[in-house]
PDB file of N, CA, C and O in Angstrom:
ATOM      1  N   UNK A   1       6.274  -9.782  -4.672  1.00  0.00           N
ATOM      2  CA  UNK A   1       6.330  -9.848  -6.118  1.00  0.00           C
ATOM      3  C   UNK A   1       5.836  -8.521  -6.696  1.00  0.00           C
ATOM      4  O   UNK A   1       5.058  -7.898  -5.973  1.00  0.00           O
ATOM      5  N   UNK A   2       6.205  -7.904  -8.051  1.00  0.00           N
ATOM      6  CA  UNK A   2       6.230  -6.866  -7.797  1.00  0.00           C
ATOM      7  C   UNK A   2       4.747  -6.854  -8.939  1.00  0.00           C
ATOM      8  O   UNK A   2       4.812  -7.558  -9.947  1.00  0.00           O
ATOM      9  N   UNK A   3       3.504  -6.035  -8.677  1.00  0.00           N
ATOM     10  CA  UNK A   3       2.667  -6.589  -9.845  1.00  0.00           C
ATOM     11  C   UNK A   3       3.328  -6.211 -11.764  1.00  0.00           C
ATOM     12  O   UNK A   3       4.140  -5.350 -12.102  1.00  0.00           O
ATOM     13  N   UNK A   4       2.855  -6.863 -12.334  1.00  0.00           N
ATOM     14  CA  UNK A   4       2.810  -6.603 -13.492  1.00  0.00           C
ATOM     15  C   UNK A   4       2.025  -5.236 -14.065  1.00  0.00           C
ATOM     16  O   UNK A   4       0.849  -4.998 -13.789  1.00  0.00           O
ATOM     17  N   UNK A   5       2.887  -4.349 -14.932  1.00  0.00           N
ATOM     18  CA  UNK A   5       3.052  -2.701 -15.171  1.00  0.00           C
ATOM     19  C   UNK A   5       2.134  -3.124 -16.873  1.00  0.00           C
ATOM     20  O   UNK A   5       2.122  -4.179 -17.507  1.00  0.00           O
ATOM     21  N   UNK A   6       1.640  -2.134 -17.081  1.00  0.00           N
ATOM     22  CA  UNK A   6       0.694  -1.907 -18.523  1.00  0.00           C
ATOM     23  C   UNK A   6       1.346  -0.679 -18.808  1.00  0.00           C
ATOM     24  O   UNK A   6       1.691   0.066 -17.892  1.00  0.00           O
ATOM     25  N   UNK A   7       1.497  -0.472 -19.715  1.00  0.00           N
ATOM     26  CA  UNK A   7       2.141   1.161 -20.410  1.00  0.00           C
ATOM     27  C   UNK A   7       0.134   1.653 -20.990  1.00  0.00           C
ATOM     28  O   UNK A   7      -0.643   1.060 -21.738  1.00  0.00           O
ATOM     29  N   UNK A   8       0.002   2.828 -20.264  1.00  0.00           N
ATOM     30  CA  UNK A   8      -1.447   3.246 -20.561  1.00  0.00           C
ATOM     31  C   UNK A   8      -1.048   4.663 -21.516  1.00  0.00           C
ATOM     32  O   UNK A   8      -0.381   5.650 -21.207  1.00  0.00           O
ATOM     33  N   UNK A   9      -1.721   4.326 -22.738  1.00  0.00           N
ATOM     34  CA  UNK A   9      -1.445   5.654 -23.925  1.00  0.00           C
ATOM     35  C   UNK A   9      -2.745   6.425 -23.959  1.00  0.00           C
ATOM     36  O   UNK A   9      -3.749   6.127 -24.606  1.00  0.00           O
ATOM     37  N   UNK A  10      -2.609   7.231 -23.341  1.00  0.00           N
ATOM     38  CA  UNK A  10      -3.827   8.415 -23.350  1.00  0.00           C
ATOM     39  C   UNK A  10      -3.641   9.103 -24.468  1.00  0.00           C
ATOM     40  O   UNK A  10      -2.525   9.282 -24.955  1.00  0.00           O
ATOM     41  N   UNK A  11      -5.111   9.701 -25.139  1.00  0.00           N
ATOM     42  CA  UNK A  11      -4.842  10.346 -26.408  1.00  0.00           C
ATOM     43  C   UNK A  11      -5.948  11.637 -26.279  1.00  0.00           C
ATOM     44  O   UNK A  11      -5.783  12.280 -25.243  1.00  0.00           O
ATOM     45  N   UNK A  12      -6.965  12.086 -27.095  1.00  0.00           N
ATOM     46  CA  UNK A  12      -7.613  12.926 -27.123  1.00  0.00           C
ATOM     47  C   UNK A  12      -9.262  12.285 -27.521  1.00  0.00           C
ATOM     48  O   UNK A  12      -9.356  11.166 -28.024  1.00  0.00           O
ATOM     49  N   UNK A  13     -10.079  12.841 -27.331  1.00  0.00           N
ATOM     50  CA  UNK A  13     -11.636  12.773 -27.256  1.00  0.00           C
ATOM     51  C   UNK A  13     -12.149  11.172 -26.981  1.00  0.00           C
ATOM     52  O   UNK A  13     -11.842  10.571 -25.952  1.00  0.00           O
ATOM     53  N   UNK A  14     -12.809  10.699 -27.843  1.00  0.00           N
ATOM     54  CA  UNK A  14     -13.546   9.740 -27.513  1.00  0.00           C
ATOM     55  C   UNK A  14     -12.806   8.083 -27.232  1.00  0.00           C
ATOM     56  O   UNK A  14     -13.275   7.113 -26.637  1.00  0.00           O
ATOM     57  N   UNK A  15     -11.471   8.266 -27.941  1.00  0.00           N
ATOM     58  CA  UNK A  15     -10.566   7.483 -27.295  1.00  0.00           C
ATOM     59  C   UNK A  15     -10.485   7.118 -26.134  1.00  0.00           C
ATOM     60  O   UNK A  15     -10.534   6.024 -25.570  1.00  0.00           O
ATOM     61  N   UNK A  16     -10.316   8.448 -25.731  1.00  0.00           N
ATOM     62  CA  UNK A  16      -9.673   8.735 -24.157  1.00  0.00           C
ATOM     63  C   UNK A  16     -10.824   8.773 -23.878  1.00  0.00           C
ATOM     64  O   UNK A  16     -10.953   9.020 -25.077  1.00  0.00           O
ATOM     65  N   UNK A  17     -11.921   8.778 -23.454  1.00  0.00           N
ATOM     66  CA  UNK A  17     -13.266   8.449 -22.662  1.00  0.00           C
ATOM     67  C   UNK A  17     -13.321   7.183 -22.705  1.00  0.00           C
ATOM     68  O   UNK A  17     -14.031   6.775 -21.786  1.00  0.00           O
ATOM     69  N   UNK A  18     -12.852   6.249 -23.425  1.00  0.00           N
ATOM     70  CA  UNK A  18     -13.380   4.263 -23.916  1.00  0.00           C
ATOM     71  C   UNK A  18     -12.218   4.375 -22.633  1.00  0.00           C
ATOM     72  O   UNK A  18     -12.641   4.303 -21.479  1.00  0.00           O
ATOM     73  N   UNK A  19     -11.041   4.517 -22.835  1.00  0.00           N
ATOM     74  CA  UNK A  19     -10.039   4.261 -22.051  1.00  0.00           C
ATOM     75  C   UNK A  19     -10.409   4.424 -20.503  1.00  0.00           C
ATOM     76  O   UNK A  19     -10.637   3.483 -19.742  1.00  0.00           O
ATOM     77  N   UNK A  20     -10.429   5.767 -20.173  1.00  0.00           N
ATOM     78  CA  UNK A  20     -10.755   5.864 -18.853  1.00  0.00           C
ATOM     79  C   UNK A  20     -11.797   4.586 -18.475  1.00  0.00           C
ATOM     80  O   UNK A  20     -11.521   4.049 -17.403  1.00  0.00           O
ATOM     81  N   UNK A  21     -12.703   4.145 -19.043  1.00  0.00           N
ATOM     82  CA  UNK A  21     -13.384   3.280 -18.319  1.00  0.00           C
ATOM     83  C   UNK A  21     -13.195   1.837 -18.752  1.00  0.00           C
ATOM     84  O   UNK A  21     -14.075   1.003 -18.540  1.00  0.00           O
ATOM     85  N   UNK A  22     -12.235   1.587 -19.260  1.00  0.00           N
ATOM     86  CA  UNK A  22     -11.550   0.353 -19.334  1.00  0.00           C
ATOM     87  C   UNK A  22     -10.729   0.408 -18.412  1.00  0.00           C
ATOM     88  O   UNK A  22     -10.745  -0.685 -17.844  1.00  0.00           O
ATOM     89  N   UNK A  23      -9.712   1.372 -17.751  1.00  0.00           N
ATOM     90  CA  UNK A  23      -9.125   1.383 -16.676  1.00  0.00           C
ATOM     91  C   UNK A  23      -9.811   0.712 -15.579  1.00  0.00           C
ATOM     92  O   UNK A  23      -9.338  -0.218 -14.927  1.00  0.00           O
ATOM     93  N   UNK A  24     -11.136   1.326 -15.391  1.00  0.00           N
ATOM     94  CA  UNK A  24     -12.000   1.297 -14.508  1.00  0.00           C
ATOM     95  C   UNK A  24     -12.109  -0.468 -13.979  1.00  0.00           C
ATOM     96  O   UNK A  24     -11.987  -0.895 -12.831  1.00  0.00           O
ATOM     97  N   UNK A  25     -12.364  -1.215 -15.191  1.00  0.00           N
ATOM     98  CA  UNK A  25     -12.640  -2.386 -15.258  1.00  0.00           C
ATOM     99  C   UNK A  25     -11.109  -3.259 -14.570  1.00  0.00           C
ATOM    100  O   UNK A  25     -10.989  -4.459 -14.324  1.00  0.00           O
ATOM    101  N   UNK A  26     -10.213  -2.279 -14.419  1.00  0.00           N
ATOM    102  CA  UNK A  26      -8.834  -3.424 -14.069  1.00  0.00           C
ATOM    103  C   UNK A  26      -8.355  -2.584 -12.974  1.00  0.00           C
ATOM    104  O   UNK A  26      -7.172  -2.249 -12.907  1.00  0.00           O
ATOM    105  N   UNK A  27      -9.576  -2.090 -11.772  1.00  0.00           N
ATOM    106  CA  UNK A  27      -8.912  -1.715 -10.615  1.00  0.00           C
ATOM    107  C   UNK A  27      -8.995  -3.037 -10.382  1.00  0.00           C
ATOM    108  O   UNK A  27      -9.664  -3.926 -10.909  1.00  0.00           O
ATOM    109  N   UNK A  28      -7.853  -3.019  -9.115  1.00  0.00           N
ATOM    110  CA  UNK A  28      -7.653  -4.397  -8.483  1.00  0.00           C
ATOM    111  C   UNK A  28      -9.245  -4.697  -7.527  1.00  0.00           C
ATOM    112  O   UNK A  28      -9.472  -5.831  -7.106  1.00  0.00           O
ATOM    113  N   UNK A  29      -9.860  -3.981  -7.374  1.00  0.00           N
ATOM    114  CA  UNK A  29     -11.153  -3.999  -6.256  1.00  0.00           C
ATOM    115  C   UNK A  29     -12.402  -4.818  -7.217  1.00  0.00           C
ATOM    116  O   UNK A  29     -13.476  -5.312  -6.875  1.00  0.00           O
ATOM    117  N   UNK A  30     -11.669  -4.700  -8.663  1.00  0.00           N
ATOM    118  CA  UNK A  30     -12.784  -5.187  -9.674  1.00  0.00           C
ATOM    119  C   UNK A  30     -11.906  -6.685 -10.346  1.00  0.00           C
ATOM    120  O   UNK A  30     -12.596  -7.703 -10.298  1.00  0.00           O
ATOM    121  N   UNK A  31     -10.966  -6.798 -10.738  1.00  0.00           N
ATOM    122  CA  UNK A  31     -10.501  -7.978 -10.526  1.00  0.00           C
ATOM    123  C   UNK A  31      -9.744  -8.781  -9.758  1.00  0.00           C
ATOM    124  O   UNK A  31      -9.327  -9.807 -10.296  1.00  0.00           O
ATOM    125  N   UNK A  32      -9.366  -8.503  -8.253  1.00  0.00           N
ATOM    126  CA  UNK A  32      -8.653  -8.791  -7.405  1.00  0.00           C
ATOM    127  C   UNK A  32      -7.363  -8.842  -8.196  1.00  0.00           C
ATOM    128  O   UNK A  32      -7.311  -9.937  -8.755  1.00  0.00           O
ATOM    129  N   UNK A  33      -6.301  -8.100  -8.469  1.00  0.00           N
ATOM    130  CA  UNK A  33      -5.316  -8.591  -9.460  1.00  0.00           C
ATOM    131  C   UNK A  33      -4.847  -7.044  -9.353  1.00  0.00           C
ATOM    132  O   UNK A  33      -5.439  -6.012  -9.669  1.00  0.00           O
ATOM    133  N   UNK A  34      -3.343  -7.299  -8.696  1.00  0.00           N
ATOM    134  CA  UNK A  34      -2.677  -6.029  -8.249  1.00  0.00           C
ATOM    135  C   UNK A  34      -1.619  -5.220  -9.337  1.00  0.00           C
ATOM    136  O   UNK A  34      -0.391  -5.229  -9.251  1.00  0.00           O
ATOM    137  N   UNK A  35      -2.321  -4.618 -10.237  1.00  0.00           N
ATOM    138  CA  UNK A  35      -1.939  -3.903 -12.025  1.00  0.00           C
ATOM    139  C   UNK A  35      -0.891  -2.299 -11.146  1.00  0.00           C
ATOM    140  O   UNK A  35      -1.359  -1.513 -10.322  1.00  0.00           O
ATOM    141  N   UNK A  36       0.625  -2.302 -11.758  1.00  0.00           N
ATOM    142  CA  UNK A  36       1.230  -1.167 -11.881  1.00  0.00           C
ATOM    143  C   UNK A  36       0.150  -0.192 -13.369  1.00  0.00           C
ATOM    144  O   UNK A  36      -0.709  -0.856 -13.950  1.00  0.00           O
ATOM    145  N   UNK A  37       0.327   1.028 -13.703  1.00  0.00           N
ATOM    146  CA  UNK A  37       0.090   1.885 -14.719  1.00  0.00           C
ATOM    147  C   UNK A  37       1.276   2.869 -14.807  1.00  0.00           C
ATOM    148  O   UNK A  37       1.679   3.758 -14.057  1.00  0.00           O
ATOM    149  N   UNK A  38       1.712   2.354 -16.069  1.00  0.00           N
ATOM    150  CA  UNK A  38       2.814   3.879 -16.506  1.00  0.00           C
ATOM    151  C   UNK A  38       1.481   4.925 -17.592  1.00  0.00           C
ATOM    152  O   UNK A  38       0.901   4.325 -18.496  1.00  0.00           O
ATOM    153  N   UNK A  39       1.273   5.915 -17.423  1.00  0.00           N
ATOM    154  CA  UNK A  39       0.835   6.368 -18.411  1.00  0.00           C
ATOM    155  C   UNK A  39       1.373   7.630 -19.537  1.00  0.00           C
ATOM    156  O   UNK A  39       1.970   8.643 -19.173  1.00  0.00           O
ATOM    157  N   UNK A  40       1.187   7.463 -20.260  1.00  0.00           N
ATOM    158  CA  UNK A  40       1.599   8.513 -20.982  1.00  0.00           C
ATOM    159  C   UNK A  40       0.750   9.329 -21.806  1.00  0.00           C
ATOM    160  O   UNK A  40      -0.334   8.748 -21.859  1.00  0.00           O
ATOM    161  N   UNK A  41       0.712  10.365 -22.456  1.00  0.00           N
ATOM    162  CA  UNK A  41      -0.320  11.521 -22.849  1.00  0.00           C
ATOM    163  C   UNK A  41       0.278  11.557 -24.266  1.00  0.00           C
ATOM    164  O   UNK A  41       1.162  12.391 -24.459  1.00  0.00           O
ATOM    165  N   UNK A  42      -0.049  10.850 -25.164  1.00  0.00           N
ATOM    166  CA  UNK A  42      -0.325  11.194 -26.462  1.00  0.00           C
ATOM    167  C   UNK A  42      -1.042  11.887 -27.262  1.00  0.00           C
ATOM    168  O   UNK A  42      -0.984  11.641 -28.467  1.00  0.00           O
ATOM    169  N   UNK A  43      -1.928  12.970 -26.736  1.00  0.00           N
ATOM    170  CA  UNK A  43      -2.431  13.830 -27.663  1.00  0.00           C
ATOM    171  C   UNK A  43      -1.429  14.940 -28.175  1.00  0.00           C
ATOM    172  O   UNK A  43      -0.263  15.277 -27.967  1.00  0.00           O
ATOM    173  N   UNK A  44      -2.705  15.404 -29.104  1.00  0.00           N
ATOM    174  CA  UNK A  44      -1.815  16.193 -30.162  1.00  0.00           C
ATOM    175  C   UNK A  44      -0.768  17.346 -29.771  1.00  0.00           C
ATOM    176  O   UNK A  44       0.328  17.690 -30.213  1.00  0.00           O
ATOM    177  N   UNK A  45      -1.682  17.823 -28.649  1.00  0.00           N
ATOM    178  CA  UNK A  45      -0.671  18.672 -27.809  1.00  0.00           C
ATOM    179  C   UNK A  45       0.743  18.475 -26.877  1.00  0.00           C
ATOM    180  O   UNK A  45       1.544  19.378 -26.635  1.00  0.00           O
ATOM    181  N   UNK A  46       0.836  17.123 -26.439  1.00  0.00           N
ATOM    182  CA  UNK A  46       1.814  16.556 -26.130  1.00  0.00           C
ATOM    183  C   UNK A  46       2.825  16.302 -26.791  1.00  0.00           C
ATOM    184  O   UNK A  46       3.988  16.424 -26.407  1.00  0.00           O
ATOM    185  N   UNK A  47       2.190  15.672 -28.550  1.00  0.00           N
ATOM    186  CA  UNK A  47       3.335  15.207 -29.216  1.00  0.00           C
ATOM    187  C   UNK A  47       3.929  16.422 -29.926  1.00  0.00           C
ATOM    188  O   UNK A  47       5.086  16.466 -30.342  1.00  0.00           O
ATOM    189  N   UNK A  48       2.977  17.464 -30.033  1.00  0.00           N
ATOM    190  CA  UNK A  48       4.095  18.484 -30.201  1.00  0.00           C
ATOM    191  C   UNK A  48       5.103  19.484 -29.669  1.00  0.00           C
ATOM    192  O   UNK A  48       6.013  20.084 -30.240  1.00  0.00           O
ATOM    193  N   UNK A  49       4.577  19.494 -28.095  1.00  0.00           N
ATOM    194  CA  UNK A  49       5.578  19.613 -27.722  1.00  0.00           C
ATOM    195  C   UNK A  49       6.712  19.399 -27.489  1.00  0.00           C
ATOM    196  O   UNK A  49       7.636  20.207 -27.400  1.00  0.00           O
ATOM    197  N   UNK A  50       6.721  17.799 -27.323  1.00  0.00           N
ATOM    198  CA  UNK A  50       7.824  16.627 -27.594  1.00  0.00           C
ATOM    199  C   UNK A  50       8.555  16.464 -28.678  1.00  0.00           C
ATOM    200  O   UNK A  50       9.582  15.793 -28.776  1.00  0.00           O
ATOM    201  N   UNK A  51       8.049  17.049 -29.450  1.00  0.00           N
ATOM    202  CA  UNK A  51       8.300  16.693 -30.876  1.00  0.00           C
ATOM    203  C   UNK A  51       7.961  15.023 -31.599  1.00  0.00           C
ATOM    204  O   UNK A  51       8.535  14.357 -32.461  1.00  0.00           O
ATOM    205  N   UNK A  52       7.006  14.850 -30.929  1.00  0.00           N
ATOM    206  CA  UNK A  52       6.791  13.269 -30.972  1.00  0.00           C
ATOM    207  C   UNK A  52       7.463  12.503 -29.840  1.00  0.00           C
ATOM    208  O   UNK A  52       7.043  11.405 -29.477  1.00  0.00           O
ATOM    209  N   UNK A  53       8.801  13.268 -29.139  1.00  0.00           N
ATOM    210  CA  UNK A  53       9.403  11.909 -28.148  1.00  0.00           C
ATOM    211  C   UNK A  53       9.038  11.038 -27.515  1.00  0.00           C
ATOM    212  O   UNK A  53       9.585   9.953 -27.319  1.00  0.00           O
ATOM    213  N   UNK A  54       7.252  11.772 -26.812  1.00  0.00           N
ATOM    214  CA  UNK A  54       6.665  11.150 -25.857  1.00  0.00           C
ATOM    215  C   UNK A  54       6.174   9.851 -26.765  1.00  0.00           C
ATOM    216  O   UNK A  54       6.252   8.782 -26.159  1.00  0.00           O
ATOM    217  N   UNK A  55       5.773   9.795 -27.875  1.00  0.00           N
ATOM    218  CA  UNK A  55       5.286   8.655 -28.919  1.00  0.00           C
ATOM    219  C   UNK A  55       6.606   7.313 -28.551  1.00  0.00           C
ATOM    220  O   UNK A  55       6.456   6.266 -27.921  1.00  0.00           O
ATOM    221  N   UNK A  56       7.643   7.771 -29.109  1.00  0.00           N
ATOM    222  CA  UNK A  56       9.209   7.138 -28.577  1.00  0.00           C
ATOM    223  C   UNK A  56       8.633   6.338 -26.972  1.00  0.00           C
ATOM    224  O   UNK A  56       8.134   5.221 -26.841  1.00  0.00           O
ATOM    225  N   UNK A  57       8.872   7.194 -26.100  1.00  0.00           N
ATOM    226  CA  UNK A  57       8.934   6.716 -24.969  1.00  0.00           C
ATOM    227  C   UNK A  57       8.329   5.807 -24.491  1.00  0.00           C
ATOM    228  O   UNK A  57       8.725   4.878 -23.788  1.00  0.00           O
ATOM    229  N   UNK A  58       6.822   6.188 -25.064  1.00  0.00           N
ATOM    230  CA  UNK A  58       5.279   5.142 -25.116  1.00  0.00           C
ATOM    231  C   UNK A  58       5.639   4.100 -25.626  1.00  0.00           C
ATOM    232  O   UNK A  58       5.380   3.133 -24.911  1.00  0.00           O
ATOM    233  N   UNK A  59       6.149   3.850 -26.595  1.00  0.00           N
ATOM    234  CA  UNK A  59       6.750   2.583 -27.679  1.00  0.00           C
ATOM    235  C   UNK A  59       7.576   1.656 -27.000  1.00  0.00           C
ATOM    236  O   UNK A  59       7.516   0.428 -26.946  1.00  0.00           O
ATOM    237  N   UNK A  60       8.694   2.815 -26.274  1.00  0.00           N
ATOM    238  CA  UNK A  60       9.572   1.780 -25.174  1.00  0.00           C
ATOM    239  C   UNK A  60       9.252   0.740 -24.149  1.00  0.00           C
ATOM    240  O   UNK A  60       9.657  -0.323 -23.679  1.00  0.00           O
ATOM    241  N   UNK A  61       8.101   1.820 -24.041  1.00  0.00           N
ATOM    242  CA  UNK A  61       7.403   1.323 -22.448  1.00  0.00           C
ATOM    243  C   UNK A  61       6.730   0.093 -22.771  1.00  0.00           C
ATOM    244  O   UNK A  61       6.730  -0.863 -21.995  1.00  0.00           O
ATOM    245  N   UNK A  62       6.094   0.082 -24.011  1.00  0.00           N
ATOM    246  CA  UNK A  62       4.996  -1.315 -24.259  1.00  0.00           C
ATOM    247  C   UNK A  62       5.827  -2.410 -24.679  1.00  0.00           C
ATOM    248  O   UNK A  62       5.436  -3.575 -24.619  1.00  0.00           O
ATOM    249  N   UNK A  63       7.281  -1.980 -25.222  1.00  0.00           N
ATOM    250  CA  UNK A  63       7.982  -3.259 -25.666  1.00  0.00           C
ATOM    251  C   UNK A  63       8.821  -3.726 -24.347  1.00  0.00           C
ATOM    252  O   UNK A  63       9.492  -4.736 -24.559  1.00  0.00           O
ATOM    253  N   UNK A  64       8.926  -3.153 -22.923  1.00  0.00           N
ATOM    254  CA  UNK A  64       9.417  -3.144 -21.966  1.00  0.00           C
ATOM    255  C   UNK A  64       8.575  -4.387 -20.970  1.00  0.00           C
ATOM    256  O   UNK A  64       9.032  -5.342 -20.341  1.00  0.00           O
ATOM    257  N   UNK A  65       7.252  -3.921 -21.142  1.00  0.00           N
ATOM    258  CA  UNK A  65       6.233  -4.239 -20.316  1.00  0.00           C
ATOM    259  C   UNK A  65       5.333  -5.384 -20.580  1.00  0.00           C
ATOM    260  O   UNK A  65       4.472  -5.965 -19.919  1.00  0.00           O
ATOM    261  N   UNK A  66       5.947  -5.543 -22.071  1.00  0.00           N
ATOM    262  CA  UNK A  66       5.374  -6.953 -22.419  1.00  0.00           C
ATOM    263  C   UNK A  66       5.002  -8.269 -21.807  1.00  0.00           C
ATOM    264  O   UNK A  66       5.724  -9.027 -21.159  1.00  0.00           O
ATOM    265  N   UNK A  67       3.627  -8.410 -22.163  1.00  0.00           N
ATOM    266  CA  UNK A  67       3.174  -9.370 -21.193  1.00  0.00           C
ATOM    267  C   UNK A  67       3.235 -10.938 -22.106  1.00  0.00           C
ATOM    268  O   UNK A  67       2.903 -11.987 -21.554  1.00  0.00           O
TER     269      UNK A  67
END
């Protein structure tokens, strides 16, 4: 079975520090429970390079992955 995927939106400063250790909390070694991660990089520097697309893509992914 294939596990169930989370779309993970990384962003910039203190966001992205809460995040990283909420990850932490859903290794499988911490809830026995075998989690895919797509992630994607939403900071400011990303979305402008993208021109925002990566925002798009992120959007896809969470309406994809719906749990």
């Amino acid at each position: 079975m294939t596990p169930p995927t989370i779309a993970v939106l990384e962003g910039d400063q203190t966001g992205q520090e809460l995040l990283v250790e909420a990850l932490r909390v859903l290794d499988a070694s911490v809830i026995d429970v075998e989690l895919a991660f797509e992630h994607y990089d939403l900071s400011r520097e990303k979305r402008r390079e993208t021109q925002n697309a990566i925002v798009a893509q992120a959007a896809e992914a969470m309406n994809k992955h719906r749990l």
